[in-house]
C-alpha positions in Angstrom: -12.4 10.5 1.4 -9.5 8.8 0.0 -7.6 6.9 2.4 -4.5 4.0 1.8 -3.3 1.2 4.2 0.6 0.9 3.6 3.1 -1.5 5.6 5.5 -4.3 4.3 5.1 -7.6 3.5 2.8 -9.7 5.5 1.4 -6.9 7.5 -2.7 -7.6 7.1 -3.2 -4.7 4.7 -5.6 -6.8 2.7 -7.6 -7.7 6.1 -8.1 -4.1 7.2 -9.1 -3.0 4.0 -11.8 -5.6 4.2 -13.0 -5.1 7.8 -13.1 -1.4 7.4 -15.3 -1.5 4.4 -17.5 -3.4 6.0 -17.6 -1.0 9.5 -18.0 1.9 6.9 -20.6 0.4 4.5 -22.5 -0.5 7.8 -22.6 3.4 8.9 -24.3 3.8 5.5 -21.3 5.0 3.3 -20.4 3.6 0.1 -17.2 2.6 -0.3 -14.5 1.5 -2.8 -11.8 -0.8 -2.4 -8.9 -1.2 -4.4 -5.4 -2.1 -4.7 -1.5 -1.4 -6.3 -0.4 -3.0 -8.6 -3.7 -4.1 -10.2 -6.6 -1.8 -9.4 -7.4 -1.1 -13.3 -7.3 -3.5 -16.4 -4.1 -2.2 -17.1 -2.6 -2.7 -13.7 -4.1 -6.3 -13.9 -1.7 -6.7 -17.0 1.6 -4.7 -14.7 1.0 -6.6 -11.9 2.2 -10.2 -12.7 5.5 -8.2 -14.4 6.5 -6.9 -11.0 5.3 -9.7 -8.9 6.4 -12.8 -10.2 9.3 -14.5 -8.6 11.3 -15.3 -11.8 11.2 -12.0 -13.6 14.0 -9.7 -13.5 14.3 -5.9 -14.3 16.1 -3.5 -14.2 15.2 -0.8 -10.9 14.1 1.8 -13.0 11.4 -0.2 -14.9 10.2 -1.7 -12.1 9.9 2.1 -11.2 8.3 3.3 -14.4 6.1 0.1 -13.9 5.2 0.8 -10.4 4.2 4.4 -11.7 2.3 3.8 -14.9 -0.1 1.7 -12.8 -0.6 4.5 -10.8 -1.6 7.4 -13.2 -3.9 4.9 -14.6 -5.6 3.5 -11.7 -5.7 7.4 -10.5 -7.6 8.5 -13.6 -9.4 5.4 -14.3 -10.5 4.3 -11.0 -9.6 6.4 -7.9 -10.7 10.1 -9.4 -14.2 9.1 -10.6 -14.8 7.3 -7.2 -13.8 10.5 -5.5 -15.7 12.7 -7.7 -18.9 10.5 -7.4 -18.7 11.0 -3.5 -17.7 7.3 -2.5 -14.8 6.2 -0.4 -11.7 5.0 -1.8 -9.9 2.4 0.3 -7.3 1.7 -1.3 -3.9 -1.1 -0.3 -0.8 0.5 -1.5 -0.3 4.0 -2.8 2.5 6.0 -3.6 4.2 5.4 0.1 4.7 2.4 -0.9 6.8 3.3 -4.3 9.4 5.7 -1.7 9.7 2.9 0.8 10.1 0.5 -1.6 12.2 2.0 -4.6 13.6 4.9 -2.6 15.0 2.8 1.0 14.6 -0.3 -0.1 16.6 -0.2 -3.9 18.3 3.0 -2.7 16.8 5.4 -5.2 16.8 9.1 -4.6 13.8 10.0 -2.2 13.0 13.5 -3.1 13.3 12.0 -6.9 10.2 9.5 -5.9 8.3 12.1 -4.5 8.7 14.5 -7.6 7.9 11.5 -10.0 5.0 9.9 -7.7 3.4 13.5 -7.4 3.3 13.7 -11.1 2.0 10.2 -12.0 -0.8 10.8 -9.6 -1.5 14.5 -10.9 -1.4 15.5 -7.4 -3.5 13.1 -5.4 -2.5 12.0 -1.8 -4.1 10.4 0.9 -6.3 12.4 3.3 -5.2 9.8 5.4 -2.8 6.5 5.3 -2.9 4.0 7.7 0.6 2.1 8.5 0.7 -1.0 9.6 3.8 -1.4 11.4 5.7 -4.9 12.7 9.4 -5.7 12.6 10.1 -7.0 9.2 11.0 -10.7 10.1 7.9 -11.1 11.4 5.7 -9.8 8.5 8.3 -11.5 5.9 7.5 -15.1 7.8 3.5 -14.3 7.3 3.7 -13.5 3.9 6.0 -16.3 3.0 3.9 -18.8 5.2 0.7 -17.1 3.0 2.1 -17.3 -0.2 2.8 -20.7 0.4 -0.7 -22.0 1.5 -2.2 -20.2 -1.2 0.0 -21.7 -4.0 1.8 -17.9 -5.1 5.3 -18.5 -4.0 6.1 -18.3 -7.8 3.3 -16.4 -9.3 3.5 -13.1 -6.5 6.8 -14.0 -4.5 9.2 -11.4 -5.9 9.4 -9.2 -3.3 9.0 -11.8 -0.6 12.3 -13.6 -2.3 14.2 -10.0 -1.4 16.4 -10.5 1.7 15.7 -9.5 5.5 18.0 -6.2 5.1 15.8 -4.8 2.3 12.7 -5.3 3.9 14.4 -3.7 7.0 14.9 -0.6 5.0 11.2 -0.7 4.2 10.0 -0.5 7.4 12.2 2.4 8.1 11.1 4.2 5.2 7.3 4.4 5.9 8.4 5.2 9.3 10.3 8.2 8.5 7.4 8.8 6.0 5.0 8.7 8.6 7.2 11.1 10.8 7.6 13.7 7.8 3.9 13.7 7.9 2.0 13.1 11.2 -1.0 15.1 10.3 -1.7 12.6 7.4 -0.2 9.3 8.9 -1.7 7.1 11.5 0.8 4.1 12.9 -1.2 0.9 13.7 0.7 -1.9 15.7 0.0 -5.2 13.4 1.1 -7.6 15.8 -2.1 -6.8 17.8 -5.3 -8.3 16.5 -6.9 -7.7 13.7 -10.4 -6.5 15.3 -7.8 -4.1 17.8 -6.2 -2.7 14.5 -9.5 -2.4 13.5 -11.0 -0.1 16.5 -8.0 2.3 16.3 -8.3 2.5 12.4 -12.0 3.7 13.1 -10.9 6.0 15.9 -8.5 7.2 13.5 -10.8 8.2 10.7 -13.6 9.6 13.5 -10.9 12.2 14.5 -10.3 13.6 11.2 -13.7 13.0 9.6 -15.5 14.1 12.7 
């Protein structure tokens, strides 16, 4: 089962990927866990280009950046864990590129979903769970984060962008999440993280049985 957990800035992706690998290792599955950008040795080389706070690009390369990441980490890493039977859990997938690129830098949507299709030969989600908060809120987390961990500068780009544009975010995956209910499950992130946790599970129980 491949399954992503999407949301903007400061939402606890990183948390729920780590409690439900451990729920799901503890039922006896085995699971990977992964990440965009950086889930392959080449994305470990994108990743600072797109993150750190002092670069500068154009929005197409960040694109075309975002992207390459992805066709590798798909054929390096997320197709061979899929083929071998394991779980893929993965924080940020191709939602992420549309809500990001398409309503956050104002790129064309249907373009993204053309091009995101493509770099990932095909592969979606069988199910993506969004992490939803108003954007203030998840922008003060991440900032107050990046600052106790020292990677204001080094992983700050995004968190630099203003309110507005992480406004648009949010609306994006919501609209995204709308397009597609059957594969989307919304998860309030202000609640706890053991209460996202429960309805993650409940989540994956209804469509895994």
């Amino acid at each position: 089962m491949f399954l992503t957990v999407e949301g903007g800035e400061g939402a606890g992706k990183s948390t729920l990927i780590r409690l439900l690998a451990e729920a799901l290792k503890a039922r006896g599955l085995t699971c990977l866990c992964t990440r965009e950008p950086g889930g392959c040795p080449l994305g470990l080389q994108i990743r600072p280009l797109l993150l750190q706070r002092a670069q500068t690009m154009n929005n197409r390369a960040e694109l075309l950046l975002f992207l390459a990441d992805r066709a590798q980490h798909v054929a390096e890493v997320i197709r061979p864990a899929l083929e071998r039977g394991e779980w893929v859990l993965c924080d940020r997938y191709s939602d992420s590129t549309i809500a990001y690129q398409g309503c956050g830098r104002g790129m064309d949507k249907d373009a993204l979903q053309r091009l995101n299709d493509w770099a990932s030969g095909g592969l979606w989600p069988d199910l993506t769970l969004l992490l939803d908060l108003p954007a203030e809120e998840g922008l003060a987390r991440a900032r107050a984060r990046n600052g106790l961990t020292h990677r204001e500068e080094s992983e700050g780009r995004f968190e630099s962008e203003a309110l507005a544009f992480h406004q648009r975010i949010r609306q994006g995956f919501l609209e995204r999440a709308a397009r597609w209910p059957e594969r989307f499950c919304i998860l309030d992130a202000r609640r706890s993280p053991e209460a996202v946790l429960c309805e993650a599970l409940a989540a994956i129980d209804r469509l895994h049985g």
